[in-house]
C-alpha positions in Angstrom: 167.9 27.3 16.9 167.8 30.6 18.2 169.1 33.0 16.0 169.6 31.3 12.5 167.4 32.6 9.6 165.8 30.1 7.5 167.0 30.0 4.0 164.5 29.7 1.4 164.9 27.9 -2.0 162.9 28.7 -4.5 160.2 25.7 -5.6 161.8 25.5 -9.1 165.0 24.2 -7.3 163.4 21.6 -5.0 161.8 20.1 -8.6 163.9 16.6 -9.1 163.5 17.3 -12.2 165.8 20.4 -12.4 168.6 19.0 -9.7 168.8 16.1 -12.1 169.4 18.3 -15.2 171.9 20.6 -12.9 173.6 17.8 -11.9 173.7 16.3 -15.9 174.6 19.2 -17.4 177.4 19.7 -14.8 178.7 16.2 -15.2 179.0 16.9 -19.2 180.6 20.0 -18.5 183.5 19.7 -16.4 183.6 15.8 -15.2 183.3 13.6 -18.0 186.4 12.6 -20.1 184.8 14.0 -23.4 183.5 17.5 -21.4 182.6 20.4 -23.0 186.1 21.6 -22.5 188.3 18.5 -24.1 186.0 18.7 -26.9 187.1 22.3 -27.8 190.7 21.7 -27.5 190.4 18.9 -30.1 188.4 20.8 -32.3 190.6 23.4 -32.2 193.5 20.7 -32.8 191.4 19.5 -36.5 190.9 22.6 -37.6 194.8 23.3 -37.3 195.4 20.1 -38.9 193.0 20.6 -41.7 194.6 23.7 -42.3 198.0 21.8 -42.4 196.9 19.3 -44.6 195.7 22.8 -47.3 198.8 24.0 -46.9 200.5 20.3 -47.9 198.3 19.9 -50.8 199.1 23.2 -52.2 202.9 22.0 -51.6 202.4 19.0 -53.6 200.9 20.3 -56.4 203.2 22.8 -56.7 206.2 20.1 -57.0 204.0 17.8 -59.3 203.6 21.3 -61.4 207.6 21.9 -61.5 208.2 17.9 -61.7 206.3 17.8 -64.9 208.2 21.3 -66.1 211.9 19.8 -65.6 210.7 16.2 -67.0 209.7 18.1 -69.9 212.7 20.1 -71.3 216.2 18.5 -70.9 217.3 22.4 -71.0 215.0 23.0 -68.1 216.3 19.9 -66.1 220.2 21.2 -66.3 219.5 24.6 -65.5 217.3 23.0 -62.0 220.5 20.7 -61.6 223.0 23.3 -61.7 221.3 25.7 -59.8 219.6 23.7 -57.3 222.2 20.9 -56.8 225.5 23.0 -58.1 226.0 20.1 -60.8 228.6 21.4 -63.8 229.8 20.4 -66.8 233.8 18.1 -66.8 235.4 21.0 -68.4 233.8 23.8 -66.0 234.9 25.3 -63.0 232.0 26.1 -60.2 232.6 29.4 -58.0 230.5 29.5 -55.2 230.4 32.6 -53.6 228.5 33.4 -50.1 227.4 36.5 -48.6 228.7 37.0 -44.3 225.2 37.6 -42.3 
């Protein structure tokens, strides 16, 4: 045809060789159900839960920590009881006074 310049492709991408290793690393990338892509978002997702799970353990160990402090001092226990759970005495009376936001 008249007209129409021939384009050249370079020898390197004729080689079967390299089409098939285009074409594999393509597939990985973008078309296969664990791609490069998926796998990022769910390694993003463990490292969030990992960090979850810190922050949990810390929790825990802080409540074990207190647990151990109330179960060891009756006086300790009352003062978490009345405090925490406004618990009072028969002959008391219990004010409770909140501030407007």
């Amino acid at each position: 045809m008249p007209g129409l310049k021939s384009i050249k492709v370079p020898a390197y991408m004729r080689n079967k060789y390299f089409v098939s290793a285009a074409a594999f690393l393509i597939w990985l990338a973008f078309i296969d159900s664990k791609n490069f892509i998926s796998q990022y978002e769910l390694q993003s997702e463990v490292n969030k839960l990992e960090a979850q799970k810190s922050f949990f353990q810390d929790e825990i160990s802080k409540t074990r920590k207190e647990q151990q402090e109330l179960l060891s001092s009756p006086e300790k226990l009352e003062k978490f009881a009345r405090e925490k759970y406004l618990m009072k005495k028969d002959d008391e009376d219990l004010f409770i006074i909140t501030e407007k936001e």
